[in-house]
N, C-alpha and C positions, 0 to 999 in steps of 0.2 A: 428265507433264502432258498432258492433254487438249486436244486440237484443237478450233478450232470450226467447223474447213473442214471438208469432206466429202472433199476427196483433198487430202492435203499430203505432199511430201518435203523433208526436212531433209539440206543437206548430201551430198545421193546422187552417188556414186562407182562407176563401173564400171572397173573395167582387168582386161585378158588379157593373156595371156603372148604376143608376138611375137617369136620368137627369142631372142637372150639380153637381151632387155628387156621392160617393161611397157609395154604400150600401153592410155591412157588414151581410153575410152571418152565417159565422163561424170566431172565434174570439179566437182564440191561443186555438187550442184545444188538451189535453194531454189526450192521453188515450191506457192501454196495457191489449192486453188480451191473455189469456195464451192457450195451446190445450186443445181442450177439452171442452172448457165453452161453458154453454147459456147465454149470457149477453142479454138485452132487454136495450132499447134505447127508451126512454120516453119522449114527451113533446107536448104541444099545437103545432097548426097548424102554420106553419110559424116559429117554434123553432131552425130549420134548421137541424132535423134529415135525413130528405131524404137525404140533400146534401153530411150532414159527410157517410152517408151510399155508395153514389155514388162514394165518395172520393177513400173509402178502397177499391173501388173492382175495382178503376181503370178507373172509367166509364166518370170520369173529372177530370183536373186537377189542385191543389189547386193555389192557389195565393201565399204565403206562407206556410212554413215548408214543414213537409217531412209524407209519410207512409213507413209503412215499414213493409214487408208480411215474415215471416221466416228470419228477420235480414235485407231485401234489401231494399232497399229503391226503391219504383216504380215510384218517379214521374218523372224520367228521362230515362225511358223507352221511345220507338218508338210507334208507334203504332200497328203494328205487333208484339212487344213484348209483350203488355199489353194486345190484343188481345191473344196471344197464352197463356198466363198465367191465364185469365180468363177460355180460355177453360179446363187446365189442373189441376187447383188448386183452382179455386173461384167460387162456385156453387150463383145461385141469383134466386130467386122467386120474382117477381113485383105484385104489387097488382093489377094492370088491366092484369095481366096472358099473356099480351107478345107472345101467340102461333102465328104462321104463318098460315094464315087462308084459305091457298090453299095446305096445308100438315095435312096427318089425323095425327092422336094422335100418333101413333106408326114415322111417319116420323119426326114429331117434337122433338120422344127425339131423335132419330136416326143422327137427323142432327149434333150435337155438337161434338158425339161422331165420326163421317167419316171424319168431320172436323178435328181433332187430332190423326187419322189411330188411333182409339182404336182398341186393337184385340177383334175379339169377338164381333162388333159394334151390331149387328141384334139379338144376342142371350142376351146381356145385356142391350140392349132397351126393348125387352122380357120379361126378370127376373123384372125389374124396373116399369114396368107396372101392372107385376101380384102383387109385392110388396106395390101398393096404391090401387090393387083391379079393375083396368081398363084392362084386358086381354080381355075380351068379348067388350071392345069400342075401340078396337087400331085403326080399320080400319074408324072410324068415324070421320069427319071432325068437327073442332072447332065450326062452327053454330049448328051442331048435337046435342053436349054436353051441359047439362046444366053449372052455374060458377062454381060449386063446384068439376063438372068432369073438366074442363079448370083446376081449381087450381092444383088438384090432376093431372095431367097431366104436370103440371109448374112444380110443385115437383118432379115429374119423370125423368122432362129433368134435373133438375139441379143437381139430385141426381148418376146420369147415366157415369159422367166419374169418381164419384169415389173421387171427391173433397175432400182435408183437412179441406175446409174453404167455410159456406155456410151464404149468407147475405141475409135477407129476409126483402121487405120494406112493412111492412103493409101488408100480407098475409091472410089477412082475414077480413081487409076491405071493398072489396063489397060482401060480404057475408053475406046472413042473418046470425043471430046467432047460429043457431040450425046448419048450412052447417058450420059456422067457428069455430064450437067447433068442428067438426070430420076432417076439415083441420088441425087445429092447435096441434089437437093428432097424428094424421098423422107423418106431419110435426114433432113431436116432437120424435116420436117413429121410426120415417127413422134416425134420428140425432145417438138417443141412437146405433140403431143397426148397425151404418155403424161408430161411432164414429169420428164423424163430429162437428167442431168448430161451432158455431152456433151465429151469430149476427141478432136480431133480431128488426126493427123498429116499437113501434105502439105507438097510444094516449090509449092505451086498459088497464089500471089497473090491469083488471081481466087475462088478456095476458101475462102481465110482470110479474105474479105472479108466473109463472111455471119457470122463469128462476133463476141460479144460482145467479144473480147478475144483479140489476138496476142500469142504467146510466142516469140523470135526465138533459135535457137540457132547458132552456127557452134564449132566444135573442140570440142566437150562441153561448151560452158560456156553458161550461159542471157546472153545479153547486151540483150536486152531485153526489155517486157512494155507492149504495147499502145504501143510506140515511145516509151517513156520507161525511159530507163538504168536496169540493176535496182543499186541500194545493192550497195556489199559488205558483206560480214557484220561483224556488230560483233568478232566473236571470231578475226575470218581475218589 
């Protein structure tokens, strides 16, 4: 059956082998979200938010249940599949910034974008950089730039093919405060102007404040959503 969310997982389940037992990661996890939204994704360390984040964009795959990005279910994709879908529809900002540390700023977004024959690859790596304010540091390599040009640079590549769907884990993490308030407006104000679905992971209060809707996790289990109890399943 088809979705009418734009990112939904059903039931999502993660566990790893610790020792002579299973260790549960993510624990039947139900959650839909629609175009358009900023959702934030909340909880202590160890809650299992990076993982459900990893989950939806494809970057592992669950133990049980399913995602499902525009109605598909991803997790029976190839690896070239998940890989070409990332590039052309699932934009991601990592909180250690991810750049490739032997390509300047300008080659780093540039890369995603020749990866996917975008038209235009060199002139919308261009637009995308003056857009976070980095035009004068394209040609600068990743040790050049301080974190806050790295982040602002993370942004740029993930923002660069033009994504429906952008997943951010912790984006302003190692960020002093003063660098991750003009990341996170950034960041918020690329979403507004390119009208970009916006999933966002942090332990930040003050982070999850700006979004449309909080999702609260502790032990892998989703326990609440915009601070209202989430139902148990009909079938659990």
């Amino acid at each position: 059956m088809n979705s009418p969310h734009q990112l939904e997982c059903r039931a999502l389940t993660k566990t790893l082998p610790s020792g002579a037992r299973m260790l549960t990661i993510l624990d039947g996890i139900d959650l839909a979200i629609d175009a358009g939204e900023l959702v934030a994704v909340l909880g202590p360390s160890g809650s299992g938010k990076s993982t459900l984040l990893g989950l939806l964009a494809g970057l592992d795959r669950p133990t049980s249940g399913s995602v499902l990005v525009d109605g598909r279910p991803i997790e029976g994709l190839d690896e070239d599949e998940l890989a070409l879908l990332r590039r052309s529809r699932i934009g991601f900002v990592f909180q250690s910034f991810q750049l490739l540390g032997n390509l300047t700023a300008r080659e780093n977004v540039l890369t995603p974008l020749e990866l996917t024959g975008f038209a235009g690859a060199r002139e919308r790596a261009d637009e995308v950089l003056r857009e976070v304010g980095l035009a004068d540091r394209a040609h600068h390599y990743p040790s050049q730039l301080s974190g806050g040009e790295q982040q602002r640079v993370a942004v740029a590549r993930a923002f660069a093919p033009r994504p429906t769907l952008l997943l951010a884990d912790e984006p302003t993490g190692n960020l002093d405060s003063e660098t991750g308030e003009r990341v996170l407006q950034l960041l918020l104000d690329m979403r507004e102007r390119h009208g970009t679905t916006l999933v966002l992971v942090t332990h930040d209060q003050a982070v999850a404040s700006r979004a449309d809707r909080q999702v609260h996790m502790i032990g892998g289990k989703l326990v609440s959503d915009t601070g209202a109890p989430v139902q148990p399943r009909s079938d659990a």
